[in-house]
C-alpha positions in Angstrom: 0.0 0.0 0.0 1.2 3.5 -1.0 -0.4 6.8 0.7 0.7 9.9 -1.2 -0.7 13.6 -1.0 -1.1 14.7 -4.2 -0.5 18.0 -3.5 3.3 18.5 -3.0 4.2 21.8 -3.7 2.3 25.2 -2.2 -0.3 26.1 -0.1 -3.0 28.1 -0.4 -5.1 28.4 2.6 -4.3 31.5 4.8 -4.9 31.1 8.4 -7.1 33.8 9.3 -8.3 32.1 12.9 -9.1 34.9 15.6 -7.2 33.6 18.2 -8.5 36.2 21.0 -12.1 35.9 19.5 -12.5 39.2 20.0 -15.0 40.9 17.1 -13.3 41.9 14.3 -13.0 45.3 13.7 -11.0 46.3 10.3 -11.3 44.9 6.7 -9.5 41.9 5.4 -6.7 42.6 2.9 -5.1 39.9 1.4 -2.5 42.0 -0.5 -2.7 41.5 -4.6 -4.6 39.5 -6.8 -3.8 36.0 -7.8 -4.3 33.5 -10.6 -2.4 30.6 -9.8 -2.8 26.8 -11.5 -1.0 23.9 -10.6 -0.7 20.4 -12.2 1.9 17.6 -11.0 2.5 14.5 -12.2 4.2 11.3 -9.9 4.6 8.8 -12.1 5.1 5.6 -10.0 7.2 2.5 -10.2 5.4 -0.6 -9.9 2.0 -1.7 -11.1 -0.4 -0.1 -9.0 -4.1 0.8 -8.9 -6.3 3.4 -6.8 -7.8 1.9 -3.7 -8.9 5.6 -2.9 -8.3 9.0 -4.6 -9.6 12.5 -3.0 -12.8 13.8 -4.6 -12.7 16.9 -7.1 -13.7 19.9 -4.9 -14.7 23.4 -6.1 -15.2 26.1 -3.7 -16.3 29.2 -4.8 -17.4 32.5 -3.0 -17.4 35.5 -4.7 -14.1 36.8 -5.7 -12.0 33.7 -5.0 -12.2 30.3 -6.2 -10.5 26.9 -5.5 -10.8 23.8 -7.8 -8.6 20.5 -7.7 -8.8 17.2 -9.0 -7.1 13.9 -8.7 -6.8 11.5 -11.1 -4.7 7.7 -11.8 -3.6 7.0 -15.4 -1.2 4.8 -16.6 0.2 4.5 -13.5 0.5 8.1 -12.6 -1.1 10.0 -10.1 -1.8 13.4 -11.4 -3.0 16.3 -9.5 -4.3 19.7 -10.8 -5.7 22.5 -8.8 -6.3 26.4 -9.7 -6.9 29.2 -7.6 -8.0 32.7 -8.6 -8.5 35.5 -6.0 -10.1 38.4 -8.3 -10.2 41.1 -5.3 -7.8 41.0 -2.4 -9.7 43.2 0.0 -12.7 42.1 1.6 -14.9 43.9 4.4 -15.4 42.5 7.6 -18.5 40.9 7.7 -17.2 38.3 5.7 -14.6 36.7 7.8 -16.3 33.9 8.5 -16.8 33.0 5.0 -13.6 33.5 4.5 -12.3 31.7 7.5 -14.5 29.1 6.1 -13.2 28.9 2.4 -9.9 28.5 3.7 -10.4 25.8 6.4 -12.0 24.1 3.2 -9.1 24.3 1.4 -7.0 23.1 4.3 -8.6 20.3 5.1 -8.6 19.5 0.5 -4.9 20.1 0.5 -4.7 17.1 3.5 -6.0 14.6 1.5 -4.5 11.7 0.5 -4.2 9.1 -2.0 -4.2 5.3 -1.3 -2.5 3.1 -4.2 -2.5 -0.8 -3.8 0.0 -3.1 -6.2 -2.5 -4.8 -8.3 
């Protein structure tokens, strides 16, 4: 059995956690715009097949979006994910969506492949 995490390089969840819970008070401002895509290829030794492969995930609230997918072929395990961030300010109401969004993509980034030797 082989466990791999497809994504290997880069991270893009920001940890906006509110450690003194204390209200927040000024806008979010994530500094410059980003367009960012990503696809990796491990191509493995061996014959093996996907016992489990993490689902495709889109997360999408307006002005940012997150998409990856996983995918086995030919004995590669091939990851793609894109991440667009159309307005780097946001006001504060929305910090929990946006503490949200990102936990999402933390937890995405976590997950893992499982390969068996056929």
């Amino acid at each position: 059995m082989l466990i791999i995490r497809p994504r290997i390089f880069g991270n893009k969840s920001i940890n906006l956690e509110n450690e003194e819970e204390k209200p927040r008070l000024l806008p979010i401002d994530l500094h410059f715009t980003e367009m960012s895509i990503d696809h990796f290829e491990i191509k493995l030794e061996g014959d093996f097949q996907p016992e489990e492969l993490p689902e495709p995930a889109t997360f999408d609230i307006k002005d940012i979006v997150y998409k990856s997918k996983t995918e086995f072929k030919n004995n590669t395990l091939i990851y793609h994910r894109e991440y667009i961030l159309n307005n780097p300010s946001f006001e504060k109401e929305r910090y929990e969506e946006l503490l949200k969004f990102f936990r999402q993509i933390d937890r995405e980034q976590r997950a893992t492949a499982i390969l068996i030797k056929k």
